[in-house]
N, CA, C and O atoms as a DFTB+ gen file, in Angstrom:
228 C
 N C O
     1  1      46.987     -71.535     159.719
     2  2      47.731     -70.303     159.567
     3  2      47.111     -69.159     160.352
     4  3      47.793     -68.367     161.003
     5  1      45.444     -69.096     160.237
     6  2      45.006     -67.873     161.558
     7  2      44.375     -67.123     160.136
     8  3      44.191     -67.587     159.011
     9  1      44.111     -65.637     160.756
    10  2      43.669     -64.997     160.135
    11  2      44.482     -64.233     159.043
    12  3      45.551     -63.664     159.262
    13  1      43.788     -64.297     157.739
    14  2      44.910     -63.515     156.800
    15  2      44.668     -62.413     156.618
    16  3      45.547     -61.762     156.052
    17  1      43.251     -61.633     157.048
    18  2      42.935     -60.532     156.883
    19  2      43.444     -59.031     158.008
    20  3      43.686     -57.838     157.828
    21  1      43.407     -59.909     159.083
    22  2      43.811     -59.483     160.629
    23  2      45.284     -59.003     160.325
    24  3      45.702     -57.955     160.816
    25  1      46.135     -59.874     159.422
    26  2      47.582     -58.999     159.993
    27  2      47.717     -58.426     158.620
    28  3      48.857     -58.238     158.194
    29  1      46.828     -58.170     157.982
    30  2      47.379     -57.187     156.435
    31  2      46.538     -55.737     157.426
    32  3      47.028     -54.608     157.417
    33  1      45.531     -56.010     158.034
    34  2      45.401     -55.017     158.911
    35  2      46.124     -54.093     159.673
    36  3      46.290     -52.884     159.509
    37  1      46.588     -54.980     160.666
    38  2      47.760     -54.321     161.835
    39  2      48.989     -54.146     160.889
    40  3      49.797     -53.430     161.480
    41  1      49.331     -54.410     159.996
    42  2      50.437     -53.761     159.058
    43  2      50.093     -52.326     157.985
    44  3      50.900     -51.613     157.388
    45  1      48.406     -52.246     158.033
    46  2      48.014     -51.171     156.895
    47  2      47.754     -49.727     158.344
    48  3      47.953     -48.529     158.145
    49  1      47.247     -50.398     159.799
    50  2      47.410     -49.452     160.994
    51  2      48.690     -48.783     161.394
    52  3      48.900     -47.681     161.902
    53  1      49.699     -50.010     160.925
    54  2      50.985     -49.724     161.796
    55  2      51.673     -48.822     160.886
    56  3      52.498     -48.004     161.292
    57  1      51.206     -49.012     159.120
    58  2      52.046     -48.243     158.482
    59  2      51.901     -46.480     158.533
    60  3      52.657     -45.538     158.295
    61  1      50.457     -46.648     158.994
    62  2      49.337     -45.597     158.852
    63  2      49.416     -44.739     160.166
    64  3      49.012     -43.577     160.127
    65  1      49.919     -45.266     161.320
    66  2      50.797     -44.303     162.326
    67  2      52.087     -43.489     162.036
    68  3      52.287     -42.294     162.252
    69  1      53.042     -44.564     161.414
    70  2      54.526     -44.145     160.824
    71  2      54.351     -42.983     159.765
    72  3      54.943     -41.904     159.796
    73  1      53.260     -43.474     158.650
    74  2      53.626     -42.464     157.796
    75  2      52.107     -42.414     157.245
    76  3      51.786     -43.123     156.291
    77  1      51.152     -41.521     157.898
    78  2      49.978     -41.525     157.386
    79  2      49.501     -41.581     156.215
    80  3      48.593     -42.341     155.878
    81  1      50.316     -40.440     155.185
    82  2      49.913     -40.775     153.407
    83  2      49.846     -41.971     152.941
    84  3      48.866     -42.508     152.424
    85  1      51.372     -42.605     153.198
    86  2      51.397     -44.005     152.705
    87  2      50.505     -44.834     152.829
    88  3      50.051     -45.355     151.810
    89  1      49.756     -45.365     154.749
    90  2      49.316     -46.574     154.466
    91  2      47.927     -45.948     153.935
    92  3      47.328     -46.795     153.272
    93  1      47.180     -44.638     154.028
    94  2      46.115     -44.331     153.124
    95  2      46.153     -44.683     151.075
    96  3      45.277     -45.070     150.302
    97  1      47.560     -44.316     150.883
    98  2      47.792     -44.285     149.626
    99  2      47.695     -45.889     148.970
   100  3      47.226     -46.166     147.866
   101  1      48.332     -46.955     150.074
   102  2      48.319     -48.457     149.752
   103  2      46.918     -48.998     149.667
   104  3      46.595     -50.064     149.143
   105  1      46.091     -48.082     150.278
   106  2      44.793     -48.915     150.547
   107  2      43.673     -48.516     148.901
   108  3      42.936     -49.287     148.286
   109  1      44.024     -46.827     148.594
   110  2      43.015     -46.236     147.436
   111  2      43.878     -45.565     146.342
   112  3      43.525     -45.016     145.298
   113  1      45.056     -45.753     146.847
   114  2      45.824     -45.061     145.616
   115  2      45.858     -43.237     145.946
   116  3      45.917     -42.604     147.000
   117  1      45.777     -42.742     144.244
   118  2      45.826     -41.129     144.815
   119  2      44.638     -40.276     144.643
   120  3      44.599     -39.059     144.461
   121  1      43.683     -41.119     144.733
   122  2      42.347     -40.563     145.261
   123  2      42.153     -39.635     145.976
   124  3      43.250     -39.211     146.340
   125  1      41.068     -38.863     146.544
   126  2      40.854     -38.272     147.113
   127  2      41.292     -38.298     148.729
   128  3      41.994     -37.364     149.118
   129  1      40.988     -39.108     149.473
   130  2      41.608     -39.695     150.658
   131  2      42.772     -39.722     150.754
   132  3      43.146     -39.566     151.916
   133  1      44.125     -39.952     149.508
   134  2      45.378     -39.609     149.506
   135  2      45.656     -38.262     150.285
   136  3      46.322     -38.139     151.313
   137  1      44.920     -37.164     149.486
   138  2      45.393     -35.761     149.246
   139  2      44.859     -35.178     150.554
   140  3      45.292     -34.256     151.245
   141  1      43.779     -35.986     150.705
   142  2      43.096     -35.129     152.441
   143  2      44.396     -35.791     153.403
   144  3      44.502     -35.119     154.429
   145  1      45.016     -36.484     153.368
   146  2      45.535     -37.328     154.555
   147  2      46.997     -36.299     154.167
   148  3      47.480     -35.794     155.180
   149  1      47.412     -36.099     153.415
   150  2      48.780     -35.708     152.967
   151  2      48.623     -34.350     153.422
   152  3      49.104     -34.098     154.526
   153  1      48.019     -33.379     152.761
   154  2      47.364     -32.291     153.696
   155  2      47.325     -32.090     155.242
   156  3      47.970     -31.223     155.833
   157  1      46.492     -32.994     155.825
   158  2      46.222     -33.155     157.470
   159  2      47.469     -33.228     157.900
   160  3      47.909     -32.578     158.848
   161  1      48.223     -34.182     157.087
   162  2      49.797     -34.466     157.532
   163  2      50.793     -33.274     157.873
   164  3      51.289     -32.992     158.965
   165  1      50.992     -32.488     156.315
   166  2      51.751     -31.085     156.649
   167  2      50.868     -30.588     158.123
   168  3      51.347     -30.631     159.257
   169  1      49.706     -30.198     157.824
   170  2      48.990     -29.106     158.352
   171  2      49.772     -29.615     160.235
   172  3      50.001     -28.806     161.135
   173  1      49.979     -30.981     160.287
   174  2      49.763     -31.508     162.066
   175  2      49.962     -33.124     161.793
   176  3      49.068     -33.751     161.225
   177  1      51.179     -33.765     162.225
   178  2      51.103     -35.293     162.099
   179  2      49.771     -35.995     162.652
   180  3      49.015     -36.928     162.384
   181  1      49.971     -34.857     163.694
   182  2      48.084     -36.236     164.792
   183  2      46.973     -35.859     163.720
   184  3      46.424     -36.720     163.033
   185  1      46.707     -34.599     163.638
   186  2      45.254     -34.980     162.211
   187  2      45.443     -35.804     161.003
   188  3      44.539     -36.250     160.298
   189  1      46.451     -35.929     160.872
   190  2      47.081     -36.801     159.657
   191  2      46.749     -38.372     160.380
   192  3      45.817     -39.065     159.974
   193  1      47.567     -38.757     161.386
   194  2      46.839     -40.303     161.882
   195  2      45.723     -40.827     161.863
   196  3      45.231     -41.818     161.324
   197  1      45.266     -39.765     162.744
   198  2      43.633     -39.690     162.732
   199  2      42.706     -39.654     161.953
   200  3      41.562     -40.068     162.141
   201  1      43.219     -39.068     160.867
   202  2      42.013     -39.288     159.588
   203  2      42.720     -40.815     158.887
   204  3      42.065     -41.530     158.129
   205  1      43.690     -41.026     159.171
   206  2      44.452     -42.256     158.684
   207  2      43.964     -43.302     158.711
   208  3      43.762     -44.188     157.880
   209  1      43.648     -43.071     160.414
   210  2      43.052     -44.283     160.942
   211  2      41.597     -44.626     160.802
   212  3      41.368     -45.834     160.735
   213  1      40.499     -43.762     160.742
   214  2      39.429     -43.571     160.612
   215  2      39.725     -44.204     158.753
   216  3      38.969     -45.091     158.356
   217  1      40.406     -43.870     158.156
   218  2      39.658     -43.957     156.497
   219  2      40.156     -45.421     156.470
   220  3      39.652     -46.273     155.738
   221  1      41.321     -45.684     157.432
   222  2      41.155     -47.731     157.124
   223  2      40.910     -48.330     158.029
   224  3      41.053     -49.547     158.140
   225  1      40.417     -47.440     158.991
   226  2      39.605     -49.045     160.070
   227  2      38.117     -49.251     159.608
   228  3      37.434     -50.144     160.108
């Protein structure tokens, strides 16, 4: 089958471009990291990715 960890990945990245809160929110819930990413989001979509991407890679 390959790797099972690899494409829950590129699906938690890909969600995490589209809609930054979400794939942060799938990974910790509404933790702290939720509310910073949701924030970054209003404030500017790209700081919103970007911390997106950084809190699940």
């Amino acid at each position: 089958m390959g790797k099972g960890g690899s494409l829950g990945t590129c699906v938690d990245i890909l969600i995490a471009i589209l809609l930054p809160p979400l794939g942060v929110f799938f990974k910790y819930g509404c933790r702290a990291e939720f509310w910073i990413c949701l924030l970054l989001t209003i404030l500017g979509y790209i700081p919103g990715i970007i911390y997106a991407l950084c809190v699940l890679a």
